[in-house]
PDB file of N, H, CA, C and O in Angstrom:
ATOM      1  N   UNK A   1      12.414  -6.116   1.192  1.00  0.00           N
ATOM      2  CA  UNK A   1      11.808  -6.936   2.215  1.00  0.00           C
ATOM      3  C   UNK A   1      12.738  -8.118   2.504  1.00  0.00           C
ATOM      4  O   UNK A   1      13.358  -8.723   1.629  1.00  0.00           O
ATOM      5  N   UNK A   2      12.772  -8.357   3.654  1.00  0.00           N
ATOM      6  H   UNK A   2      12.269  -7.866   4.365  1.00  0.00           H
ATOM      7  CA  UNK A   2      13.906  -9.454   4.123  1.00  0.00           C
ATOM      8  C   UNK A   2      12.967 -10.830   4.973  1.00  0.00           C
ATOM      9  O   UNK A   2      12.549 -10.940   6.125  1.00  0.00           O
ATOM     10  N   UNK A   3      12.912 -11.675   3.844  1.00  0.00           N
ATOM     11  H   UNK A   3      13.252 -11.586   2.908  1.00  0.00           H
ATOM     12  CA  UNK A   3      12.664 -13.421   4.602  1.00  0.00           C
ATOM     13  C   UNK A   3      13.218 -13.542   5.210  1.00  0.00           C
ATOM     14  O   UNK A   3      14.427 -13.336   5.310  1.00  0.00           O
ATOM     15  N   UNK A   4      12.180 -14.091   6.094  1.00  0.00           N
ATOM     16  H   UNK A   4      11.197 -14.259   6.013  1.00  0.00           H
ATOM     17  CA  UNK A   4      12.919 -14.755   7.992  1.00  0.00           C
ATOM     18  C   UNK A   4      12.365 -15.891   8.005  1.00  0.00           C
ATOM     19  O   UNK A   4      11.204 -15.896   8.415  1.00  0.00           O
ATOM     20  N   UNK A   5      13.092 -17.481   7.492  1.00  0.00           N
ATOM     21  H   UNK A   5      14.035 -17.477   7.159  1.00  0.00           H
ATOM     22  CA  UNK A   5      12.800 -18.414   8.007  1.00  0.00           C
ATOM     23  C   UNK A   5      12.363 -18.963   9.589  1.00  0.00           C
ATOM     24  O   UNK A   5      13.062 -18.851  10.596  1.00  0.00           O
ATOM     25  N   UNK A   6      10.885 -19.641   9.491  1.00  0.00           N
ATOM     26  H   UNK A   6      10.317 -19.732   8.674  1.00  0.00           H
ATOM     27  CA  UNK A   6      10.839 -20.097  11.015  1.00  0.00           C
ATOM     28  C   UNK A   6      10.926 -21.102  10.629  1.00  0.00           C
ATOM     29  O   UNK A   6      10.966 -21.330   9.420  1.00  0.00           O
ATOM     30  N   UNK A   7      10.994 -22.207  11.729  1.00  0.00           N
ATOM     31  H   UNK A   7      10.962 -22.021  12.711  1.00  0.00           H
ATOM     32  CA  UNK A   7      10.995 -23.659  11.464  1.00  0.00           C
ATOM     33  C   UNK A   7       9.837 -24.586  12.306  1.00  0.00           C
ATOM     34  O   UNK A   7       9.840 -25.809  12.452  1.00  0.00           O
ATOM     35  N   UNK A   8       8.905 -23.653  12.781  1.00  0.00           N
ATOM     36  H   UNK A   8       8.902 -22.660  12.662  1.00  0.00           H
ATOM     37  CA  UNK A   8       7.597 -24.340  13.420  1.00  0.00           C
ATOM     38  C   UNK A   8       6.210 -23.766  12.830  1.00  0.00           C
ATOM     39  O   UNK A   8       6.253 -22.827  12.035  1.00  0.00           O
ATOM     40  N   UNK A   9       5.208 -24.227  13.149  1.00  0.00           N
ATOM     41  H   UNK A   9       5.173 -24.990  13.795  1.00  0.00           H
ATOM     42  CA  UNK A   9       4.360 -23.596  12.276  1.00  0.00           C
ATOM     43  C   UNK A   9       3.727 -22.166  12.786  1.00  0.00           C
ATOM     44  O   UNK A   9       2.932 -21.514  12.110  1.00  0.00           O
ATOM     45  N   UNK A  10       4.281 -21.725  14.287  1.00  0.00           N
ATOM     46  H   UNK A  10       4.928 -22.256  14.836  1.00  0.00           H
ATOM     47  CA  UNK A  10       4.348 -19.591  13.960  1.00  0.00           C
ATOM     48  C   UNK A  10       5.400 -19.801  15.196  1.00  0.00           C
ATOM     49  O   UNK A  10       5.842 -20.747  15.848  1.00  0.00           O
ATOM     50  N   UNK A  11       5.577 -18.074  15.133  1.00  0.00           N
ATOM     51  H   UNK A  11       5.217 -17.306  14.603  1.00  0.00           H
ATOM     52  CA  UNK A  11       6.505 -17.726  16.110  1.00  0.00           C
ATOM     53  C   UNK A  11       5.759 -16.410  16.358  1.00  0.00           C
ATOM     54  O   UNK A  11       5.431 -15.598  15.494  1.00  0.00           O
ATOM     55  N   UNK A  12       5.487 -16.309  18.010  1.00  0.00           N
ATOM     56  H   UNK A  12       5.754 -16.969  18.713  1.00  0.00           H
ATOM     57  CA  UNK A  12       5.089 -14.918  18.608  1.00  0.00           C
ATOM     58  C   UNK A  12       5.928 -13.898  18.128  1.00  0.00           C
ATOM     59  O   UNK A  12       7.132 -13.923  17.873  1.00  0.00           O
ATOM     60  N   UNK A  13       4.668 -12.532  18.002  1.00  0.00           N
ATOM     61  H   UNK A  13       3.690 -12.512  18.208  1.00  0.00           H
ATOM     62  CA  UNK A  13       5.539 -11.498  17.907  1.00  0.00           C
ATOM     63  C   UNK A  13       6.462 -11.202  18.221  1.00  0.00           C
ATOM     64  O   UNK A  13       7.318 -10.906  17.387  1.00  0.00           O
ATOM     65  N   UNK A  14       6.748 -11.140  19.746  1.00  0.00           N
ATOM     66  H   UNK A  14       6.053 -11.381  20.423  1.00  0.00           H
ATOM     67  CA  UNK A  14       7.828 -10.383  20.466  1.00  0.00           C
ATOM     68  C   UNK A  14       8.984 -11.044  20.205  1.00  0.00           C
ATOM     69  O   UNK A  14      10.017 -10.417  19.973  1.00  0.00           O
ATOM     70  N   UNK A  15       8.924 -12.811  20.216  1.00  0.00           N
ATOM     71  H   UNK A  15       8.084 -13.321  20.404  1.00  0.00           H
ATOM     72  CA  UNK A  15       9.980 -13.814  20.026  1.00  0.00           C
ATOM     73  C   UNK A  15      10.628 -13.290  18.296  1.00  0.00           C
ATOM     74  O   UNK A  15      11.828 -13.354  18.029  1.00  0.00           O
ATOM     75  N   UNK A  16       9.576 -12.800  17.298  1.00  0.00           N
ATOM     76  H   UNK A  16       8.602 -12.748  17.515  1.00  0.00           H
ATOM     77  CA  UNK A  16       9.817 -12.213  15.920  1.00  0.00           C
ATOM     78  C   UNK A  16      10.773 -11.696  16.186  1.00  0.00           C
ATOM     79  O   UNK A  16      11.767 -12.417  16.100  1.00  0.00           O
ATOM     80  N   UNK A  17      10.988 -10.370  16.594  1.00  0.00           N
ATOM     81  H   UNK A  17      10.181  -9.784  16.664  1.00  0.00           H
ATOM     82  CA  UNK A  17      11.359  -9.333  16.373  1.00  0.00           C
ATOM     83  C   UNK A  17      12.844  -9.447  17.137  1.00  0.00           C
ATOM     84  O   UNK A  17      13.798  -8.700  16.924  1.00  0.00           O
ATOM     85  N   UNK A  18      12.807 -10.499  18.022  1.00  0.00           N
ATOM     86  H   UNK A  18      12.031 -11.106  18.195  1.00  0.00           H
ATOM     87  CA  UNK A  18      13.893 -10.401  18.836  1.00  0.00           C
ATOM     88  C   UNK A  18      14.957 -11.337  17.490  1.00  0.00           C
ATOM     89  O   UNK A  18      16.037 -10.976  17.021  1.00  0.00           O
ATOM     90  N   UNK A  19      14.219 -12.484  17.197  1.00  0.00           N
ATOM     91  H   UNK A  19      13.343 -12.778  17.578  1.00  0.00           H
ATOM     92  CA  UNK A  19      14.902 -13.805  16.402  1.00  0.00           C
ATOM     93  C   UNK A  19      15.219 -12.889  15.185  1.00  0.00           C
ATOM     94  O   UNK A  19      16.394 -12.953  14.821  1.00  0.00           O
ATOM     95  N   UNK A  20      14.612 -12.258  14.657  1.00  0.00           N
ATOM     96  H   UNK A  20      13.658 -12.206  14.953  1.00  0.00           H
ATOM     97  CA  UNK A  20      15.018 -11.653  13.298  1.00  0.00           C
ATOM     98  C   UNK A  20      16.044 -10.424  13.864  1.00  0.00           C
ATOM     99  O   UNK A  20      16.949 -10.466  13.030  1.00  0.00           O
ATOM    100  N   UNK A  21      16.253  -9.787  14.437  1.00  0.00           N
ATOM    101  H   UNK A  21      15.518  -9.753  15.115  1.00  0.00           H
ATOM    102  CA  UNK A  21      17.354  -8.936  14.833  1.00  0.00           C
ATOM    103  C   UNK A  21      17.133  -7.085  14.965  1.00  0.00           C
ATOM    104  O   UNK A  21      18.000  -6.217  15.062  1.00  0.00           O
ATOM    105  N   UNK A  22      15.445  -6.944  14.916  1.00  0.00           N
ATOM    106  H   UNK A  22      14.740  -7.650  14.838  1.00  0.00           H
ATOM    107  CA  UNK A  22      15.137  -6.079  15.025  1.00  0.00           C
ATOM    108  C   UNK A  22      15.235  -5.196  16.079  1.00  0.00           C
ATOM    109  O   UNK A  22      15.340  -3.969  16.096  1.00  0.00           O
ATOM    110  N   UNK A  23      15.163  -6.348  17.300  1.00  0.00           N
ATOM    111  H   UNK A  23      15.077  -7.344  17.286  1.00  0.00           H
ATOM    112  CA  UNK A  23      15.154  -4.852  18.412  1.00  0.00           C
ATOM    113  C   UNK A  23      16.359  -6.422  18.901  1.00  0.00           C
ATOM    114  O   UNK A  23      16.699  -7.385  18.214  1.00  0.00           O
ATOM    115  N   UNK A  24      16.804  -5.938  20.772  1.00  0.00           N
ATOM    116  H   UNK A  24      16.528  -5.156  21.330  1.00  0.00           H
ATOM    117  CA  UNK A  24      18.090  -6.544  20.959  1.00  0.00           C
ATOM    118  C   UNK A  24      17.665  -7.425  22.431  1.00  0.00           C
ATOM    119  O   UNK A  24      18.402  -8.269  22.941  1.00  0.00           O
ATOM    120  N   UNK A  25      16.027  -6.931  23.081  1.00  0.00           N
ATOM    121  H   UNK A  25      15.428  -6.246  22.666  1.00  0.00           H
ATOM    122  CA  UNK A  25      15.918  -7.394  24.029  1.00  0.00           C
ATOM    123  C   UNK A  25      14.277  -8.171  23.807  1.00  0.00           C
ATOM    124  O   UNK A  25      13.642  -7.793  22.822  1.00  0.00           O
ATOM    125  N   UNK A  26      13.919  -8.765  24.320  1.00  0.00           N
ATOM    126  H   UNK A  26      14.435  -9.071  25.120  1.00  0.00           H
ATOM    127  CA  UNK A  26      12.781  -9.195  24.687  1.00  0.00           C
ATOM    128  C   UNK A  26      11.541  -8.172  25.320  1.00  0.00           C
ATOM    129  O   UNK A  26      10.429  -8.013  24.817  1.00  0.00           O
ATOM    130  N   UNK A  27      12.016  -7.595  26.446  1.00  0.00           N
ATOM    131  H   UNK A  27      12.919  -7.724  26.855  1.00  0.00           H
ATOM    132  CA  UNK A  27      11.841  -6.167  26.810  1.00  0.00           C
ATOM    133  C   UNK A  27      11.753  -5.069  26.296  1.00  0.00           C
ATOM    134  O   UNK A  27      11.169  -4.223  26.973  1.00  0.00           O
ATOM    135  N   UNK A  28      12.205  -4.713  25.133  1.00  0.00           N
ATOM    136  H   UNK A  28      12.679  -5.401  24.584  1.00  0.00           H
ATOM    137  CA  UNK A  28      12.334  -3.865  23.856  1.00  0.00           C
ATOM    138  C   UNK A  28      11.208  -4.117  23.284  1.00  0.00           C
ATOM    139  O   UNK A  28      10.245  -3.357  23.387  1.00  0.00           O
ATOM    140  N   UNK A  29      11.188  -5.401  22.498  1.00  0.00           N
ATOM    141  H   UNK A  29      11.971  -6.018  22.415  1.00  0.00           H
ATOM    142  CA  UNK A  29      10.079  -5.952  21.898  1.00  0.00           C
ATOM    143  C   UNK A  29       8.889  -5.430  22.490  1.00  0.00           C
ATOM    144  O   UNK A  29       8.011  -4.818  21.882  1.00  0.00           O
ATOM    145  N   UNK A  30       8.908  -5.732  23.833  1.00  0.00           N
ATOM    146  H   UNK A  30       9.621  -6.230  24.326  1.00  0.00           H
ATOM    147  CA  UNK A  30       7.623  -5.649  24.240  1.00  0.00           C
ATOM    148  C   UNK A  30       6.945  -4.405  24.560  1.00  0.00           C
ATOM    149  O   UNK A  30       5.781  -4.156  24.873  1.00  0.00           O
ATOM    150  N   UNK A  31       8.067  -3.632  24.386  1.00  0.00           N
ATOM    151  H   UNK A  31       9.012  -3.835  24.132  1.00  0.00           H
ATOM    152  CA  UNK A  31       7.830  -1.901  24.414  1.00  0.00           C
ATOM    153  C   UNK A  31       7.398  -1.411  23.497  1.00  0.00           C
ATOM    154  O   UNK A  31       6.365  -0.756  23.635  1.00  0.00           O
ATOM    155  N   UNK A  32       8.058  -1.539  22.106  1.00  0.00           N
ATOM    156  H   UNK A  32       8.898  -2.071  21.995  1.00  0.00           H
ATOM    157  CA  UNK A  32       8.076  -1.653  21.113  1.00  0.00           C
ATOM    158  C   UNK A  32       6.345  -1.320  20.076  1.00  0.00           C
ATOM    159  O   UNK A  32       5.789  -0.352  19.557  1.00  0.00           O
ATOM    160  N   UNK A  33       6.063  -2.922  20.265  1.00  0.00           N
ATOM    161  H   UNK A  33       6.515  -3.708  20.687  1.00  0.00           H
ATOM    162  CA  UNK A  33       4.767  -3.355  20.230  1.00  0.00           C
ATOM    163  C   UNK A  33       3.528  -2.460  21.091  1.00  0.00           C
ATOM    164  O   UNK A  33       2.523  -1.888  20.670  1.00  0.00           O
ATOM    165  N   UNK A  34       4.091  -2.620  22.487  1.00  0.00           N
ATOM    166  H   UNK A  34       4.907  -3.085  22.829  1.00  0.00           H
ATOM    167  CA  UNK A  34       3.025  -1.617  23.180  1.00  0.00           C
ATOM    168  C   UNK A  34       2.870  -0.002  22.599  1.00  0.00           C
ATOM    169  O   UNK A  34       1.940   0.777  22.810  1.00  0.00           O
ATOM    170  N   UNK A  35       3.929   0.183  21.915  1.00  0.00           N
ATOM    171  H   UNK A  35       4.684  -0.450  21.744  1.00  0.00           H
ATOM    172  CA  UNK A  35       3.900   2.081  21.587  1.00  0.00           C
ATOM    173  C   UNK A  35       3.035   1.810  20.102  1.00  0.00           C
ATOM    174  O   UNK A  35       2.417   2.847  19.862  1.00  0.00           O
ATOM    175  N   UNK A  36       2.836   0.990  19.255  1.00  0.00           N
ATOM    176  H   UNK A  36       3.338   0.147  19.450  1.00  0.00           H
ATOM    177  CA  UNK A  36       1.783   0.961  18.407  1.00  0.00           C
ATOM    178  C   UNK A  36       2.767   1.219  17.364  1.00  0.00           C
ATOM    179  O   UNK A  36       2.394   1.979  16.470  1.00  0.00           O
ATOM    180  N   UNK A  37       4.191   0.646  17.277  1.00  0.00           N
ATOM    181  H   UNK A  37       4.494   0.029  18.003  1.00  0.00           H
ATOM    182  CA  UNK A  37       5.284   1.089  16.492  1.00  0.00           C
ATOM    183  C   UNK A  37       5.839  -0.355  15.727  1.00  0.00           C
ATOM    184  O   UNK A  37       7.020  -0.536  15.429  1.00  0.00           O
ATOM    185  N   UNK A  38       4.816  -1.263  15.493  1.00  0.00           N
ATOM    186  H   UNK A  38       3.857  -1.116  15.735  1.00  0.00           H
ATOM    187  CA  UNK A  38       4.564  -2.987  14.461  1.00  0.00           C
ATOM    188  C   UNK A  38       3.673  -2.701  14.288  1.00  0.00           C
ATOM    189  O   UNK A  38       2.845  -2.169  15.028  1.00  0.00           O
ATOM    190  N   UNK A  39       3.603  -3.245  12.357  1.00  0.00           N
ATOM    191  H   UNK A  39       4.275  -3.677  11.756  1.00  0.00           H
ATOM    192  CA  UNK A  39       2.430  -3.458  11.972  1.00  0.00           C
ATOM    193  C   UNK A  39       2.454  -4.577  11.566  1.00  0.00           C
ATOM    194  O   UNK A  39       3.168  -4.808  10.590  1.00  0.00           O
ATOM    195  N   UNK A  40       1.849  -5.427  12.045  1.00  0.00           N
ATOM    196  H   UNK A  40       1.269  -5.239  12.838  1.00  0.00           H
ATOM    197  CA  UNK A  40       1.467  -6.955  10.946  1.00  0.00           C
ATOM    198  C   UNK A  40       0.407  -7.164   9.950  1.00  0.00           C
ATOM    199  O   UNK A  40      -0.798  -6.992  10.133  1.00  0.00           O
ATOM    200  N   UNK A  41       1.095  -7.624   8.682  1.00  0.00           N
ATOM    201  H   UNK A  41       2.074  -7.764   8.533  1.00  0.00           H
ATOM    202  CA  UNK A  41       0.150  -7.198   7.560  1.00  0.00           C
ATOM    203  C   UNK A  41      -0.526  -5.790   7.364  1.00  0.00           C
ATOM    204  O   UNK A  41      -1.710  -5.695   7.042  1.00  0.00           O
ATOM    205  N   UNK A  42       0.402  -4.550   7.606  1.00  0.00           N
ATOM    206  H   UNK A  42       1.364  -4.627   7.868  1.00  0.00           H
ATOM    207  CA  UNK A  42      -0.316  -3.636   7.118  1.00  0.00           C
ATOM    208  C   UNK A  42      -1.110  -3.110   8.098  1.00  0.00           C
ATOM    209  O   UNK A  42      -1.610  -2.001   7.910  1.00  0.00           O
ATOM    210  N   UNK A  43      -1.367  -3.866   9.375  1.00  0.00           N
ATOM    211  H   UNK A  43      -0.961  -4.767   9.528  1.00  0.00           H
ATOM    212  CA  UNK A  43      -2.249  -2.960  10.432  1.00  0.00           C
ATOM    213  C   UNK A  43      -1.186  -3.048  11.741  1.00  0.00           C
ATOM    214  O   UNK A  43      -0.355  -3.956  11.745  1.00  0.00           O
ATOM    215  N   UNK A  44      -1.244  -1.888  13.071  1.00  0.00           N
ATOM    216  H   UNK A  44      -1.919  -1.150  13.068  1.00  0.00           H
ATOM    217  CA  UNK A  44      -0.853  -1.725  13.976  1.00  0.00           C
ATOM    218  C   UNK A  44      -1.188  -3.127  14.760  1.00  0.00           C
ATOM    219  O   UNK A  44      -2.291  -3.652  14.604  1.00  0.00           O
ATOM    220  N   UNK A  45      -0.233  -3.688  15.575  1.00  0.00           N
ATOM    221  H   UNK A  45       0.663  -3.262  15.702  1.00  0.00           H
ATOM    222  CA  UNK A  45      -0.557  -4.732  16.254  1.00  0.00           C
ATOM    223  C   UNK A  45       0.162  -4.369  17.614  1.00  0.00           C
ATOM    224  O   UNK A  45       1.364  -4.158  17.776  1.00  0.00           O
ATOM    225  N   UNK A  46      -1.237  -4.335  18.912  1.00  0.00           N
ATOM    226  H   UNK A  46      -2.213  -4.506  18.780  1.00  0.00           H
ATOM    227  CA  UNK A  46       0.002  -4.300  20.091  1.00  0.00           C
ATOM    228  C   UNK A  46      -0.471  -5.340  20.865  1.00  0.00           C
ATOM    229  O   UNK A  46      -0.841  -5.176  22.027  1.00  0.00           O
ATOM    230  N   UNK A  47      -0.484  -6.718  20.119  1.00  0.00           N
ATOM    231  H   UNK A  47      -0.183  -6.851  19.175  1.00  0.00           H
ATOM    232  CA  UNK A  47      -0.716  -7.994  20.938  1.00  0.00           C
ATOM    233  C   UNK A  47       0.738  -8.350  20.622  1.00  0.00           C
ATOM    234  O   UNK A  47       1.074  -8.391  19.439  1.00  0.00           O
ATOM    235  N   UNK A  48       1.849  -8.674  21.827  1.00  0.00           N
ATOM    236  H   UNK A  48       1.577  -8.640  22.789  1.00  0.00           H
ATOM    237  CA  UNK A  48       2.908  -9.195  21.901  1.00  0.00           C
ATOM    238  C   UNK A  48       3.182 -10.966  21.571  1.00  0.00           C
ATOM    239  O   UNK A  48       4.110 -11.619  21.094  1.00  0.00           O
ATOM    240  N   UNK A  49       1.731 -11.295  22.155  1.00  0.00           N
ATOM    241  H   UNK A  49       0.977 -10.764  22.542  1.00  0.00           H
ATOM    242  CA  UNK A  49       1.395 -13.027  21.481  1.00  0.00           C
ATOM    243  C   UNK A  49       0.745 -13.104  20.667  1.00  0.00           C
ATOM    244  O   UNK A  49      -0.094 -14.003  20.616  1.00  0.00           O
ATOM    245  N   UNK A  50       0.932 -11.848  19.361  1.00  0.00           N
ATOM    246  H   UNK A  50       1.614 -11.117  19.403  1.00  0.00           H
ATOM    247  CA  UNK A  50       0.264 -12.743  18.244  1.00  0.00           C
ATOM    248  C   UNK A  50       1.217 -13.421  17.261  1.00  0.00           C
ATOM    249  O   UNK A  50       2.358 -13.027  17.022  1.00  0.00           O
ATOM    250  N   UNK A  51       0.557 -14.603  16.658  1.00  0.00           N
ATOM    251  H   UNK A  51      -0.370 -14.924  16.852  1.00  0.00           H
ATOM    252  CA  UNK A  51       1.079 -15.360  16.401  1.00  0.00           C
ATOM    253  C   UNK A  51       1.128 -15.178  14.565  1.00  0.00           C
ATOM    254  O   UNK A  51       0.234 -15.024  13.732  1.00  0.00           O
ATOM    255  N   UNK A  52       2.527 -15.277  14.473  1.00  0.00           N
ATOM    256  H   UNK A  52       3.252 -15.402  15.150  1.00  0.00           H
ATOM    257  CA  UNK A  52       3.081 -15.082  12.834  1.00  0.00           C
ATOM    258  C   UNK A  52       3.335 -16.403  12.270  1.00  0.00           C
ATOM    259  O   UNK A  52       4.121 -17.280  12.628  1.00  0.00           O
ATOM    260  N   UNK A  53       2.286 -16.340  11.064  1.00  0.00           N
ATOM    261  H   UNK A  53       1.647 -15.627  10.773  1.00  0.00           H
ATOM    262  CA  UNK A  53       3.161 -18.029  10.208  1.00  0.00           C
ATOM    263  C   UNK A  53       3.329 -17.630   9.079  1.00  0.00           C
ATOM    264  O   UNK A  53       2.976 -16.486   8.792  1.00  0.00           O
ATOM    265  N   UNK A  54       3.748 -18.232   8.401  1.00  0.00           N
ATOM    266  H   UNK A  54       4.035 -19.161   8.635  1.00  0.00           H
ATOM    267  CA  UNK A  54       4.307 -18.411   6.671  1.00  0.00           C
ATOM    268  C   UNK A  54       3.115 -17.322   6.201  1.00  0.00           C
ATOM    269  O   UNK A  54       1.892 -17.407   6.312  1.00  0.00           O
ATOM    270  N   UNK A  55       4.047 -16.160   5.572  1.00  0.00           N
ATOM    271  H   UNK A  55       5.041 -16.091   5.482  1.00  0.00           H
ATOM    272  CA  UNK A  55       3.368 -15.522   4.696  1.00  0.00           C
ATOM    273  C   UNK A  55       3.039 -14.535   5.173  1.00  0.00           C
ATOM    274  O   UNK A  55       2.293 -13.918   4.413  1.00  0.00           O
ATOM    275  N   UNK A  56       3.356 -13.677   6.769  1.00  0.00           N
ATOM    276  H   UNK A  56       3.962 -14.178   7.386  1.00  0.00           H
ATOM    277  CA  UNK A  56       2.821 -12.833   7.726  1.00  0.00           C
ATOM    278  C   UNK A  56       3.578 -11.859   7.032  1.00  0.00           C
ATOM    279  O   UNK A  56       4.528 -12.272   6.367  1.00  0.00           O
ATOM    280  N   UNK A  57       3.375 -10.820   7.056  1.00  0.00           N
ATOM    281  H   UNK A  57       2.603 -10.485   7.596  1.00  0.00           H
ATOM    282  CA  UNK A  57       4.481  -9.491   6.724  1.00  0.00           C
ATOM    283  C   UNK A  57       4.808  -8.422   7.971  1.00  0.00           C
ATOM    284  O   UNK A  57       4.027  -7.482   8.118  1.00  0.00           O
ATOM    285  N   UNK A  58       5.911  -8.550   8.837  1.00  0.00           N
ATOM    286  H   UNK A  58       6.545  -9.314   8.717  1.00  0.00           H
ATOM    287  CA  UNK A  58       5.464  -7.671   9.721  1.00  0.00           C
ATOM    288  C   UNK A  58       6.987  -5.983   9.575  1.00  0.00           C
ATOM    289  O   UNK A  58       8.208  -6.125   9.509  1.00  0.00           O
ATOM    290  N   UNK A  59       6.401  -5.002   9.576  1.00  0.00           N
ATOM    291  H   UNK A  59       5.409  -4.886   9.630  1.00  0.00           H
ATOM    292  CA  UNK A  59       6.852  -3.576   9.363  1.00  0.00           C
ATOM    293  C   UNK A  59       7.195  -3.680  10.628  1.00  0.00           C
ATOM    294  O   UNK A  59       6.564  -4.378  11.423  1.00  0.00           O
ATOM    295  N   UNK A  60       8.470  -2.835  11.004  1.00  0.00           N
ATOM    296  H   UNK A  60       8.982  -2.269  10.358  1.00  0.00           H
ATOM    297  CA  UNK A  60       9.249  -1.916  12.029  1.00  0.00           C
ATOM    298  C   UNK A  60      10.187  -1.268  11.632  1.00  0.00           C
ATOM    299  O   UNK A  60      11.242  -1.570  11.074  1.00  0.00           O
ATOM    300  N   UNK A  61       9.553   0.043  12.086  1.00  0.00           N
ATOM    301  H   UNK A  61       8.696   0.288  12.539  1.00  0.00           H
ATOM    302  CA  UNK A  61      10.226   1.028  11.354  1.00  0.00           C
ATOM    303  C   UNK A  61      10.743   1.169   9.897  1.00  0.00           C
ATOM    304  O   UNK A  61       9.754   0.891   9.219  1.00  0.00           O
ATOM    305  N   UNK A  62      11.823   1.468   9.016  1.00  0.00           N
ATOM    306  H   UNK A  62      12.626   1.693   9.567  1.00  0.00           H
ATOM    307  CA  UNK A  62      11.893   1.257   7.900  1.00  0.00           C
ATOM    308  C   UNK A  62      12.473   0.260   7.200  1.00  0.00           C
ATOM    309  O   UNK A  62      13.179   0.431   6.207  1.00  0.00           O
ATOM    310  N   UNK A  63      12.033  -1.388   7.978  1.00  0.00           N
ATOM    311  H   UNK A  63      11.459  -1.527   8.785  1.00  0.00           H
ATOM    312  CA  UNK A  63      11.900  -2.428   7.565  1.00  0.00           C
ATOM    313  C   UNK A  63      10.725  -3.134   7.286  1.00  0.00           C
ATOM    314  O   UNK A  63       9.598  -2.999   7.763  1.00  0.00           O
ATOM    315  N   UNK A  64      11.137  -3.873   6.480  1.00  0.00           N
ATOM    316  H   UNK A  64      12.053  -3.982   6.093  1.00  0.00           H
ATOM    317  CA  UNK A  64       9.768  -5.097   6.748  1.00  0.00           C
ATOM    318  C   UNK A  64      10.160  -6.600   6.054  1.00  0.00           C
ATOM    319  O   UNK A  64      10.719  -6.945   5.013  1.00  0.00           O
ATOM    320  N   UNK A  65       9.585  -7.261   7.153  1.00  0.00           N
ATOM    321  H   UNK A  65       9.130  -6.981   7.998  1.00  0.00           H
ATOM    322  CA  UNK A  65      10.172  -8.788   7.212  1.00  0.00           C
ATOM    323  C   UNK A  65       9.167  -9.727   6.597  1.00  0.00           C
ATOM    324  O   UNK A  65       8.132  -9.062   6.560  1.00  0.00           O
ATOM    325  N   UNK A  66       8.962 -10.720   6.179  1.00  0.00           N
ATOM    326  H   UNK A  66       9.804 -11.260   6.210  1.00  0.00           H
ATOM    327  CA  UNK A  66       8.260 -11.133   5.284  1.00  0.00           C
ATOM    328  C   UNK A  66       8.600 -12.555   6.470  1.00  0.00           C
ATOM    329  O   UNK A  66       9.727 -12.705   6.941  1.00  0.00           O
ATOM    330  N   UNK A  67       7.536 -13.416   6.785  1.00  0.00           N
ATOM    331  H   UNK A  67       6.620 -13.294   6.403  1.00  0.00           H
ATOM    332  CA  UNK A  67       7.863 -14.864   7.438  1.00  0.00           C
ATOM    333  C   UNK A  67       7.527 -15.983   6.458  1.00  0.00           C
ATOM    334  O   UNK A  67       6.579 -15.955   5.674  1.00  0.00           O
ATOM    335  N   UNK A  68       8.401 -16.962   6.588  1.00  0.00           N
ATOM    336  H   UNK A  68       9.172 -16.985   7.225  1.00  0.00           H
ATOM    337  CA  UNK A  68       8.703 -18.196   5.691  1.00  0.00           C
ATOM    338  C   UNK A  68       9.260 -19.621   6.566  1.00  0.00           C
ATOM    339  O   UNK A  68      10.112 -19.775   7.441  1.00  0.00           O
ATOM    340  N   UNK A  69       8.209 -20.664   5.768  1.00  0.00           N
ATOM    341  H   UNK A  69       7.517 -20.539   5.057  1.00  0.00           H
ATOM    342  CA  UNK A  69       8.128 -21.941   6.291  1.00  0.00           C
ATOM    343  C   UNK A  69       9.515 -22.246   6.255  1.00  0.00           C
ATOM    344  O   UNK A  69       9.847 -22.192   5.071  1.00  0.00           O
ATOM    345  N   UNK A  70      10.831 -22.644   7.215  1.00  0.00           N
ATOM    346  H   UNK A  70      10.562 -22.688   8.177  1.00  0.00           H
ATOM    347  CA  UNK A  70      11.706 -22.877   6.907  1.00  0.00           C
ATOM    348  C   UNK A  70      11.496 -24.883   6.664  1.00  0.00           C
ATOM    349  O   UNK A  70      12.444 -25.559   6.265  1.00  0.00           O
TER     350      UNK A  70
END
């Protein structure tokens, strides 16, 4: 599992996935999310504004990112 410091208290999904280096577009992200292909904490999430803080765990594909109070 790979910590991804944020430095506010959350960061939207889609902004996640882009800032941590998972997908390459914003647009991606948001595709992404819509195909039911993120899970946050363990469940499918296809809200693109949900909001991740310290301690969120979010899966894509055969990663998973762990979020931390930077």
């Amino acid at each position: 599992m790979t910590e991804i410091e944020i430095y506010s208290d959350f960061i939207k999904l889609d902004a996640f996935l882009k800032y941590c280096g998972a997908v390459g577009t914003g647009g991606e992200a948001k595709l992404r999310i819509a195909d039911g292909e993120v899970l946050v904490n363990g469940e499918v999430c296809t809200q693109r504004g949900k909001k991740l803080r310290a301690g969120d765990t979010v899966f894509f594909g055969p990663e998973a990112y762990c979020v931390k109070q930077g």
